[in-house]
The first five atom37 places (N, CA, C, CB, O) and aatype in JSON, in Angstrom:
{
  "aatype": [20, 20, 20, 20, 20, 20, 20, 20, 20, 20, 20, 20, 20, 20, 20, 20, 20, 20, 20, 20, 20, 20, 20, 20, 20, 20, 20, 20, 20, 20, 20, 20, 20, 20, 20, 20, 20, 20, 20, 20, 20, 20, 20, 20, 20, 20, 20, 20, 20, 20, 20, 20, 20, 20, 20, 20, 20, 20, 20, 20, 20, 20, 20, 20, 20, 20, 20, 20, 20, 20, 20, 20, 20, 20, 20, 20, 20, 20, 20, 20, 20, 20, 20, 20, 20, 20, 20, 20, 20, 20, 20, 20, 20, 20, 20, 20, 20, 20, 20, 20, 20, 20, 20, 20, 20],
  "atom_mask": [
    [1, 1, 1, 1, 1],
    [1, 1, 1, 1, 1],
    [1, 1, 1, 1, 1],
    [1, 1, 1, 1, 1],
    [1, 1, 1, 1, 1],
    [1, 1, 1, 1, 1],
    [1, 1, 1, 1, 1],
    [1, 1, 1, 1, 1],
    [1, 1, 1, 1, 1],
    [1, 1, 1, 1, 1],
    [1, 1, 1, 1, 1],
    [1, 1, 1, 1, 1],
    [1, 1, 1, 1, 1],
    [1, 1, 1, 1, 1],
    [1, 1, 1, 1, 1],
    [1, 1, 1, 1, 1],
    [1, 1, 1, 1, 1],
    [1, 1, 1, 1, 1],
    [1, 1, 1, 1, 1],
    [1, 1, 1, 1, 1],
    [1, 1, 1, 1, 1],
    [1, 1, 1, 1, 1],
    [1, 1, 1, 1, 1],
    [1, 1, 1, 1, 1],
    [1, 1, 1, 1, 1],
    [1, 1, 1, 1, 1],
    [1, 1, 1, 1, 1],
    [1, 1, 1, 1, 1],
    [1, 1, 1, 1, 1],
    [1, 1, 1, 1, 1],
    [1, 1, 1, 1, 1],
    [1, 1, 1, 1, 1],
    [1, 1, 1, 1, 1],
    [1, 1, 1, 1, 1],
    [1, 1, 1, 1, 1],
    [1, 1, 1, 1, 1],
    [1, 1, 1, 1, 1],
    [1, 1, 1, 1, 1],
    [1, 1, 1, 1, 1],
    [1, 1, 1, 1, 1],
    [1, 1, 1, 1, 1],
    [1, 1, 1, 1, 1],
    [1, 1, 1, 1, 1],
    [1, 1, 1, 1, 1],
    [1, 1, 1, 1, 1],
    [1, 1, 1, 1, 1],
    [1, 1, 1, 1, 1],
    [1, 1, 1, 1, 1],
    [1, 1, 1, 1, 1],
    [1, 1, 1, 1, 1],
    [1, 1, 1, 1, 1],
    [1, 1, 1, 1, 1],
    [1, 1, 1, 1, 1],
    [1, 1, 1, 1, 1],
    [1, 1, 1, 1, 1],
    [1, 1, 1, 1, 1],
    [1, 1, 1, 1, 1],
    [1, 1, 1, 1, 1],
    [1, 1, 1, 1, 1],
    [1, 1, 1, 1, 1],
    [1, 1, 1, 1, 1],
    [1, 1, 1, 1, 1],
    [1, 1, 1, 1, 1],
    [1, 1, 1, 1, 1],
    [1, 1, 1, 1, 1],
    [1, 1, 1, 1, 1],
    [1, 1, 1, 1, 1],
    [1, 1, 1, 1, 1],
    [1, 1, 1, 1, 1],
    [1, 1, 1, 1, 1],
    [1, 1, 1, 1, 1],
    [1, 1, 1, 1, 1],
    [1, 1, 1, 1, 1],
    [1, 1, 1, 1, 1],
    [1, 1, 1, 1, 1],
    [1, 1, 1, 1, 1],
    [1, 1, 1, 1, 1],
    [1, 1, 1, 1, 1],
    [1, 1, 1, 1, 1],
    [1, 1, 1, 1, 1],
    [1, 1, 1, 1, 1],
    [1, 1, 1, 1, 1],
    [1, 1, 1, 1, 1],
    [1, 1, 1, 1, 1],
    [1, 1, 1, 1, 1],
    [1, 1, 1, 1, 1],
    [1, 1, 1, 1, 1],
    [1, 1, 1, 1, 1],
    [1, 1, 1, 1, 1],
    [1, 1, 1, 1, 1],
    [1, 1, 1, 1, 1],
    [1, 1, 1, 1, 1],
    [1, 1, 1, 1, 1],
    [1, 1, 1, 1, 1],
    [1, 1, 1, 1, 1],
    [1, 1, 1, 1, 1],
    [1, 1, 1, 1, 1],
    [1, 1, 1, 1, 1],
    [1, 1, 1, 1, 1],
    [1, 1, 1, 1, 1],
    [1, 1, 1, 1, 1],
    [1, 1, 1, 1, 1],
    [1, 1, 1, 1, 1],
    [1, 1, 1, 1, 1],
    [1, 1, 1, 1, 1]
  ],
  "atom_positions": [
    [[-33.19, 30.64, 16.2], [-32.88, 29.22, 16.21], [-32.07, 28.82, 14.97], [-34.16, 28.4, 16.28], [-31.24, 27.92, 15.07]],
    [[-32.34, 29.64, 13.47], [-31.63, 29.04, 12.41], [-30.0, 30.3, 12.69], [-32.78, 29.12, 10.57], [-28.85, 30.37, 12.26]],
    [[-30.64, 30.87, 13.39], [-28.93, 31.57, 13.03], [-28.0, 30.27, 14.13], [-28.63, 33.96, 13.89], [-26.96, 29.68, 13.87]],
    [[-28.78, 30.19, 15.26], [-27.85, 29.43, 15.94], [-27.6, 28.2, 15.56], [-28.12, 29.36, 17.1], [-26.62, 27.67, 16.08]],
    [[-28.33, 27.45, 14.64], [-27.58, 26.02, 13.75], [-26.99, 26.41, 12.86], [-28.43, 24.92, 13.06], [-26.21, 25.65, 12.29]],
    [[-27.12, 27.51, 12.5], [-25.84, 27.86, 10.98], [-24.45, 28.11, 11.99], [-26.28, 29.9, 9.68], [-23.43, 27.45, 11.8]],
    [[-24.54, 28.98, 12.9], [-23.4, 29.03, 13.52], [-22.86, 27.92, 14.31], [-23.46, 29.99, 14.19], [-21.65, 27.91, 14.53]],
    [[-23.55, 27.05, 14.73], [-22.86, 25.77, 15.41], [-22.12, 24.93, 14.07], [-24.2, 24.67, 16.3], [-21.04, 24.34, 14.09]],
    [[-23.09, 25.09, 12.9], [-22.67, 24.07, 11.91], [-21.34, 24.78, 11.23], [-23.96, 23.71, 10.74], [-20.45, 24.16, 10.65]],
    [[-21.38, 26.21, 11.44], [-20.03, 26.29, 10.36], [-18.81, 26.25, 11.45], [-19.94, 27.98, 9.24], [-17.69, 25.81, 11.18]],
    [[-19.11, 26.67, 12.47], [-18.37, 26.34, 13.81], [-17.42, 25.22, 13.58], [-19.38, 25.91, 14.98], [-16.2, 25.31, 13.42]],
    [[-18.29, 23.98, 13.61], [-17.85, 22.5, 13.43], [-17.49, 22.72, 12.18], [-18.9, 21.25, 13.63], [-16.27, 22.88, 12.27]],
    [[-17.69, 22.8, 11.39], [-17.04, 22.56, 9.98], [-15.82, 23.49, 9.9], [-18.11, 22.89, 8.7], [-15.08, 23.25, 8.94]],
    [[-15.54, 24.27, 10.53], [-14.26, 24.84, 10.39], [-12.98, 24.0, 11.8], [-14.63, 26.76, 10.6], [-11.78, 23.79, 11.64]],
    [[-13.74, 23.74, 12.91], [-12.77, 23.06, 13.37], [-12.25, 21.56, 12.74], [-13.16, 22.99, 14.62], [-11.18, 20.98, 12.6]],
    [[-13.38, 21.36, 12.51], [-13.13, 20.3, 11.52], [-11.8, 20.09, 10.66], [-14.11, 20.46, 10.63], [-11.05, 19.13, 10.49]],
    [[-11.83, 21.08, 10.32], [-11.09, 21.45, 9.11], [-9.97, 21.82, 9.56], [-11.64, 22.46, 8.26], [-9.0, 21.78, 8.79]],
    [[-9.81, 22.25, 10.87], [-8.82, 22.62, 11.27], [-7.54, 21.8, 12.1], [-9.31, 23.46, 11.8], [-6.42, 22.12, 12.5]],
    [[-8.43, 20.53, 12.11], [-8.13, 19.61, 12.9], [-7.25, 18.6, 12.08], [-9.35, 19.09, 13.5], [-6.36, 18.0, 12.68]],
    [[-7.43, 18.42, 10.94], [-6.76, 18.01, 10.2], [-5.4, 17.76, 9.91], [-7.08, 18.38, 9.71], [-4.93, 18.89, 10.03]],
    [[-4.43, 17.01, 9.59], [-3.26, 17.18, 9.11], [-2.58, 17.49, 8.2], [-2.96, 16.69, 9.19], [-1.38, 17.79, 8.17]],
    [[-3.29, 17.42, 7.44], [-3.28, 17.63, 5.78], [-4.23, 18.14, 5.36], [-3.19, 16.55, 4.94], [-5.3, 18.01, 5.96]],
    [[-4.12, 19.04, 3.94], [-5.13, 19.03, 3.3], [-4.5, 19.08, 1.98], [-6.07, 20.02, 3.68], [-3.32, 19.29, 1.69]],
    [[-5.93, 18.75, 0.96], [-6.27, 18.66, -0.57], [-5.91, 19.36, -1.16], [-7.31, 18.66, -1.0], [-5.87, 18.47, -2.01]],
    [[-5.28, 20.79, -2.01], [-5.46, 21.28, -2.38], [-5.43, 21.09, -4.28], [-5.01, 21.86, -1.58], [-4.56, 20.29, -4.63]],
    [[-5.94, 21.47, -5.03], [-5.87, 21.29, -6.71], [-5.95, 19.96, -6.7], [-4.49, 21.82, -7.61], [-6.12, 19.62, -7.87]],
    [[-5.91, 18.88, -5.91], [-5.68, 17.41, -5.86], [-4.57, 17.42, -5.56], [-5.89, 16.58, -6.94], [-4.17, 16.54, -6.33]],
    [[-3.68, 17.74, -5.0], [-2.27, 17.55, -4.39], [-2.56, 17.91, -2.73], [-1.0, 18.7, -5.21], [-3.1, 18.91, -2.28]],
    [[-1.96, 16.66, -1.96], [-1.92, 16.73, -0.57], [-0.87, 17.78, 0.06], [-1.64, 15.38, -0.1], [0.26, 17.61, -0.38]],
    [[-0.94, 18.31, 0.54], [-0.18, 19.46, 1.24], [-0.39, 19.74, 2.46], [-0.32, 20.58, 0.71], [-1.48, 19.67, 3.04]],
    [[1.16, 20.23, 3.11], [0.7, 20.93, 4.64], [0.12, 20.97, 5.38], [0.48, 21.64, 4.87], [-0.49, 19.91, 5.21]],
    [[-0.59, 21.75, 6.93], [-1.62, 22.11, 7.28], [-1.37, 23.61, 6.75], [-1.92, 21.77, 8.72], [-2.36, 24.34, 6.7]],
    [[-0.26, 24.08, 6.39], [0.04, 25.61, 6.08], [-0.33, 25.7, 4.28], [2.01, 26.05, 6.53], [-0.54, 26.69, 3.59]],
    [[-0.3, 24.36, 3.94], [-0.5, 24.51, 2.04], [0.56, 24.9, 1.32], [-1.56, 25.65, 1.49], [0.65, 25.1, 0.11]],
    [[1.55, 25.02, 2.38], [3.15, 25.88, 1.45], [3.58, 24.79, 0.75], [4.76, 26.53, 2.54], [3.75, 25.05, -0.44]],
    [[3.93, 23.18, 1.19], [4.92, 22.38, 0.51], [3.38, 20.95, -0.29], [6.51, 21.62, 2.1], [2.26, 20.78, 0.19]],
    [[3.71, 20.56, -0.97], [3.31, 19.17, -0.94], [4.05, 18.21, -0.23], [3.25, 18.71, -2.12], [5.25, 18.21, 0.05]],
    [[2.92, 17.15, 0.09], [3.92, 16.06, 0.96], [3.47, 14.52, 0.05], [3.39, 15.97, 3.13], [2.48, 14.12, -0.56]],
    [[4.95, 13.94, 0.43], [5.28, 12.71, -0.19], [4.79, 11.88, 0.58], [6.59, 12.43, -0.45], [4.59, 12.24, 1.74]],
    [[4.48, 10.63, 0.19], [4.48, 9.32, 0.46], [4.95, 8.24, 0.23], [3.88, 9.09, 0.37], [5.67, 8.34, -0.77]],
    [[4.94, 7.31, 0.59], [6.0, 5.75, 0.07], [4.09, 5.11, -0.08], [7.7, 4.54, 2.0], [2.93, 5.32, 0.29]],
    [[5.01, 4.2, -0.94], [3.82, 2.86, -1.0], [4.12, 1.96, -0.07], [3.74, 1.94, -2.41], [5.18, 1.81, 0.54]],
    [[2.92, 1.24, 0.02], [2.67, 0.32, 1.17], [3.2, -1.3, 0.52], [0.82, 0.41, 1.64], [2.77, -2.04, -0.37]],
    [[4.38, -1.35, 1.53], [5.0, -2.55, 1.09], [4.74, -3.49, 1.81], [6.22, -2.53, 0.99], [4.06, -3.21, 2.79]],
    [[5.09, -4.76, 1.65], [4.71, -6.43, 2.44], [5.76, -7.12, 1.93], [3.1, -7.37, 1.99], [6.18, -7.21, 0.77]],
    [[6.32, -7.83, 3.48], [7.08, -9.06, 2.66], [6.55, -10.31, 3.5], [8.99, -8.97, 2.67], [6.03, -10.4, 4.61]],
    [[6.83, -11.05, 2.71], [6.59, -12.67, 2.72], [6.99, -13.58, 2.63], [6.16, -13.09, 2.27], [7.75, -13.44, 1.67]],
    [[7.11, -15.16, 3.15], [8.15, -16.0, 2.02], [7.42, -16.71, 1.2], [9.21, -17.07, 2.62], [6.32, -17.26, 1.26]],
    [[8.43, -16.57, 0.27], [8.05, -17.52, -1.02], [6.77, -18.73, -0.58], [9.68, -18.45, -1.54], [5.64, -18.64, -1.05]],
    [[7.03, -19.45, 0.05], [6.05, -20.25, 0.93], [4.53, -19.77, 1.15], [6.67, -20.31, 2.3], [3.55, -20.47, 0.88]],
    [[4.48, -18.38, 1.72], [3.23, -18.3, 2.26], [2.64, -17.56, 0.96], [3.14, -17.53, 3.78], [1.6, -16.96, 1.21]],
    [[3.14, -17.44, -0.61], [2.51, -16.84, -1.33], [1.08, -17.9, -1.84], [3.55, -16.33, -2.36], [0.03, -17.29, -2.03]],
    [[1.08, -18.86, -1.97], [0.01, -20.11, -2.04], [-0.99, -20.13, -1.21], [0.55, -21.35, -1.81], [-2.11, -20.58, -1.44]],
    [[-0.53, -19.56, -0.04], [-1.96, -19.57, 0.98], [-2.64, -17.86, 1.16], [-1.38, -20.25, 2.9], [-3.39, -17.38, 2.02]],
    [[-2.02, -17.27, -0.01], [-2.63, -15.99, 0.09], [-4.13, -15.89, -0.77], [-1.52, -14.92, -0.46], [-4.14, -16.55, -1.81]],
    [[-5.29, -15.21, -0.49], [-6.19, -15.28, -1.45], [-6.25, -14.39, -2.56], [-7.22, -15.25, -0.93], [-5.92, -13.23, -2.31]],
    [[-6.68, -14.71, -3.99], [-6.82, -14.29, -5.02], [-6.85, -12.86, -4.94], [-7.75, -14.85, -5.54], [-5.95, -12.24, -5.52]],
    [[-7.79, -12.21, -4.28], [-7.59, -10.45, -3.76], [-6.37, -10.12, -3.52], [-8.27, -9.97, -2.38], [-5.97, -9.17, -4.18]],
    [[-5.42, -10.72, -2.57], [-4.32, -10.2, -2.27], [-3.28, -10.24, -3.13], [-3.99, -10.63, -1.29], [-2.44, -9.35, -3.2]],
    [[-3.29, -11.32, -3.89], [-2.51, -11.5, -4.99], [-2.29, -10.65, -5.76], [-2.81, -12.26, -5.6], [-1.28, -10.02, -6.05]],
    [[-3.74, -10.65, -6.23], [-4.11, -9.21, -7.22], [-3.75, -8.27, -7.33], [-4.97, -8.68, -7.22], [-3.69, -7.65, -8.39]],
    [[-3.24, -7.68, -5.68], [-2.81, -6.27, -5.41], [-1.2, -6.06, -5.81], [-3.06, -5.95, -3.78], [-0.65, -4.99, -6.08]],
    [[-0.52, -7.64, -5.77], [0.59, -7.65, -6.33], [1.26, -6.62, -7.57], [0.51, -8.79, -6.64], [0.94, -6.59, -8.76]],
    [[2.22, -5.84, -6.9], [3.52, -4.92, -8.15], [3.63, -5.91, -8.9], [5.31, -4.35, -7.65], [3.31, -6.22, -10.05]],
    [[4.37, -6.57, -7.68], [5.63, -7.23, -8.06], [6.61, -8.52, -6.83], [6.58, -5.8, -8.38], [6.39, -8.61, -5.62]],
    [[7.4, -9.16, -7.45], [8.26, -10.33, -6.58], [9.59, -9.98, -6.82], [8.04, -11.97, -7.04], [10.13, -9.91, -7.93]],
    [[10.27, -9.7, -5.34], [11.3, -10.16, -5.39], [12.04, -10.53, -5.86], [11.37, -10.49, -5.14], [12.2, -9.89, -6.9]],
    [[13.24, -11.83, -5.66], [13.3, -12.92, -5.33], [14.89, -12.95, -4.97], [12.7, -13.81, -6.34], [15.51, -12.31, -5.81]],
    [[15.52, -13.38, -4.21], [17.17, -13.55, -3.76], [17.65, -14.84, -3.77], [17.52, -13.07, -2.31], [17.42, -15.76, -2.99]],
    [[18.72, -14.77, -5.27], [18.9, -16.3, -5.4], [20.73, -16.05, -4.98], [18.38, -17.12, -7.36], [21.46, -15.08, -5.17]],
    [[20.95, -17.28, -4.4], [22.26, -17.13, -4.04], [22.96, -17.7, -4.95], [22.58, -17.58, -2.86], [22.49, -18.72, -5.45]],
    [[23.99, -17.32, -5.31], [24.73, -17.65, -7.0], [26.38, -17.37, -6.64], [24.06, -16.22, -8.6], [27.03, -16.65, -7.4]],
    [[26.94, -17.92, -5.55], [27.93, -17.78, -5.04], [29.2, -18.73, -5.65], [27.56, -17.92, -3.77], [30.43, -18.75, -5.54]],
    [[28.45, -19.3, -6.17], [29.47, -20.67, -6.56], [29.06, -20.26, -8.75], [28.45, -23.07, -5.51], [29.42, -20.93, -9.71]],
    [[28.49, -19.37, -8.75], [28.41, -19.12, -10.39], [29.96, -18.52, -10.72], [27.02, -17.81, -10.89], [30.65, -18.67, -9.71]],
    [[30.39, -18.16, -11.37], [31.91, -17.33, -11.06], [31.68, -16.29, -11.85], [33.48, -18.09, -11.49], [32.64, -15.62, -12.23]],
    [[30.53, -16.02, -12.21], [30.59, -14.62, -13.06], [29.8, -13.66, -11.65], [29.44, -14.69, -15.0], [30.37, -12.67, -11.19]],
    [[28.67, -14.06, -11.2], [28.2, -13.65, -10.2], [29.19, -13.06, -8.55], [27.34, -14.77, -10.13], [29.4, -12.0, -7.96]],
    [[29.53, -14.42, -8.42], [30.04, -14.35, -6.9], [29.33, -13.99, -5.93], [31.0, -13.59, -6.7], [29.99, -13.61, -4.96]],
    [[27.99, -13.96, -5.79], [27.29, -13.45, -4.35], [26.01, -13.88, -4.93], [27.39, -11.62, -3.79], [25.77, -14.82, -5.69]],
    [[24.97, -12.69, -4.21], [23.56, -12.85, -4.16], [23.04, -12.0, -5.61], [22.92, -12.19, -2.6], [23.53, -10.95, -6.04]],
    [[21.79, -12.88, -6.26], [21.41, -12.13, -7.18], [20.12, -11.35, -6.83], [21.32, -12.9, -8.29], [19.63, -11.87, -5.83]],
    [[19.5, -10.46, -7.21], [18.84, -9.99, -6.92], [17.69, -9.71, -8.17], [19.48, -9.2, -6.28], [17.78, -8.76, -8.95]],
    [[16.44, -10.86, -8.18], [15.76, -11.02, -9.47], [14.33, -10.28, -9.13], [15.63, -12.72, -9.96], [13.61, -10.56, -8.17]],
    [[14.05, -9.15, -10.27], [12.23, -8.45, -9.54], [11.49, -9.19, -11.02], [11.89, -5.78, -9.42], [11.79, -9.21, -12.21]],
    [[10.38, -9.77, -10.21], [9.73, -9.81, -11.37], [8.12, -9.46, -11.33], [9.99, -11.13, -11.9], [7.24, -9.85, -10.56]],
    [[8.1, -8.49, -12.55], [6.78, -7.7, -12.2], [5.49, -8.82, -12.71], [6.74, -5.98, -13.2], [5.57, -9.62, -13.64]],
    [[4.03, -8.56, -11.57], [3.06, -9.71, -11.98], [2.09, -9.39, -13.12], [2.18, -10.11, -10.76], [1.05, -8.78, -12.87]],
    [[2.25, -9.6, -13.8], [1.11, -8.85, -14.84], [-0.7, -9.42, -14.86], [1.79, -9.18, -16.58], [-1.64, -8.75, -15.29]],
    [[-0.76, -10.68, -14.34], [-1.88, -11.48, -14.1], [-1.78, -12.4, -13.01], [-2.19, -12.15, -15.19], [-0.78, -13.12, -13.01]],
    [[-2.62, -12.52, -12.09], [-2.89, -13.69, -11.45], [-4.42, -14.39, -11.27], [-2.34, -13.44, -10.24], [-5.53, -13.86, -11.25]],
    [[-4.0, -15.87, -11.14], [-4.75, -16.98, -11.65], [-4.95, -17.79, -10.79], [-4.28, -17.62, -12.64], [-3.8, -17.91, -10.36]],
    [[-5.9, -18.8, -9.88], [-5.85, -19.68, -9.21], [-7.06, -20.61, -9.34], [-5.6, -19.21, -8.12], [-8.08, -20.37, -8.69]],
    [[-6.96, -21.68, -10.18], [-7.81, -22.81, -10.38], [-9.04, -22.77, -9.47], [-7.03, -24.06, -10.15], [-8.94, -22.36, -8.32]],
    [[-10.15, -23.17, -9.94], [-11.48, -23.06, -8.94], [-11.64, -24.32, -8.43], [-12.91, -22.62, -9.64], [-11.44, -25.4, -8.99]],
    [[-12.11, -24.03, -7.04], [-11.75, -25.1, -6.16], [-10.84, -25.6, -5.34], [-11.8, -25.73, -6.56], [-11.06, -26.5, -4.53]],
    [[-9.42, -24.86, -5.59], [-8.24, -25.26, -4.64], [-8.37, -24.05, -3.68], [-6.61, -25.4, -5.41], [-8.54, -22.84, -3.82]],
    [[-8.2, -25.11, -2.4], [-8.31, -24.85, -0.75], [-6.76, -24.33, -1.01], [-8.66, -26.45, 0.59], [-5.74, -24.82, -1.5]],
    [[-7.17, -22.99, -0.38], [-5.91, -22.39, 0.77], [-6.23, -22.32, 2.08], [-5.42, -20.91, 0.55], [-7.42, -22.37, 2.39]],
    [[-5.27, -22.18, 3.06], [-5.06, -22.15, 4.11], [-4.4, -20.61, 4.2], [-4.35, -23.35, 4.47], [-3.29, -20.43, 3.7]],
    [[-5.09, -19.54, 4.83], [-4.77, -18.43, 5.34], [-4.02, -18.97, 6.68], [-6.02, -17.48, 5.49], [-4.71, -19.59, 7.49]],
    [[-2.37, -18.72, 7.02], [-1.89, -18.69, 7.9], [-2.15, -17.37, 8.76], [-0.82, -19.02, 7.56], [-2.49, -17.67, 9.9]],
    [[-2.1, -16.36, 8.59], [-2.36, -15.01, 9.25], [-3.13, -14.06, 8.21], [-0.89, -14.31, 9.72], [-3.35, -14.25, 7.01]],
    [[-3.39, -13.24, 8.82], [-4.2, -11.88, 8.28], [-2.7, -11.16, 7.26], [-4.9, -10.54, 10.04], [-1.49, -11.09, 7.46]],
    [[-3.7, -10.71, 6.1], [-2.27, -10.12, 5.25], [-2.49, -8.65, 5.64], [-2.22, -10.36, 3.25], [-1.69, -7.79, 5.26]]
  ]
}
C-alpha cells in the first residue's frame, strides 16, 4: 500500500512538472528544455488623465510612472507633440474624499 502511494505521488509530481511551461531554474525562468532564459515585458495600463481621480489609492500606488502628450504645435521651437514622462515617487489622497470607480482597473 505505501509503495503504491509513493508511486502514485511521485507519478503526479513528475507530470506535474512536466506539464509546465516554464521552469525556475538558479531563480531565472527558462524553457521547458532549460537551454535559453525567457523574457518578459511589464504589465502596462493606459488611461485618461480623467479617470486617474477615480482610481483607488492601491492602484495608484502601483504607479512607475505618467505619461503625458502635450501638443506644442504652435511653440516654434517644438513644432509637434511633446512627449513628457513623469516618474511618481509618492502618492497621497486626503481622508474622506469619495471616488467613483468607473470600471475595474
Amino acid at each position: 500500500m505505501v509503495v503504491v502511494f509513493a508511486t502514485m505521488f511521485g507519478l503526479t509530481m513528475v507530470a506535474n512538472e512536466r506539464s509546465k511551461e516554464s521552469h525556475v531554474k538558479d531563480g531565472t525562468l527558462t524553457t521547458l528544455d532549460g537551454a535559453r532564459a525567457v523574457g518578459v515585458e511589464p504589465v502596462e495600463s493606459y488611461v485618461s488623465l480623467y479617470d486617474i481621480p477615480m482610481m483607488t489609492p492601491d492602484v495608484l500606488a502601483t504607479m512607475d510612472g505618467l505619461t503625458v502628450m502635450a501638443d506644442m504645435t504652435s511653440d516654434s521651437e517644438v513644432q509637434g507633440v511633446a512627449e513628457l514622462y513623469l516618474k511618481v515617487a509618492s502618492v497621497w489622497r486626503p481622508k474622506g474624499l469619495r471616488y467613483y470607480p468607473a470600471r475595474a482597473w
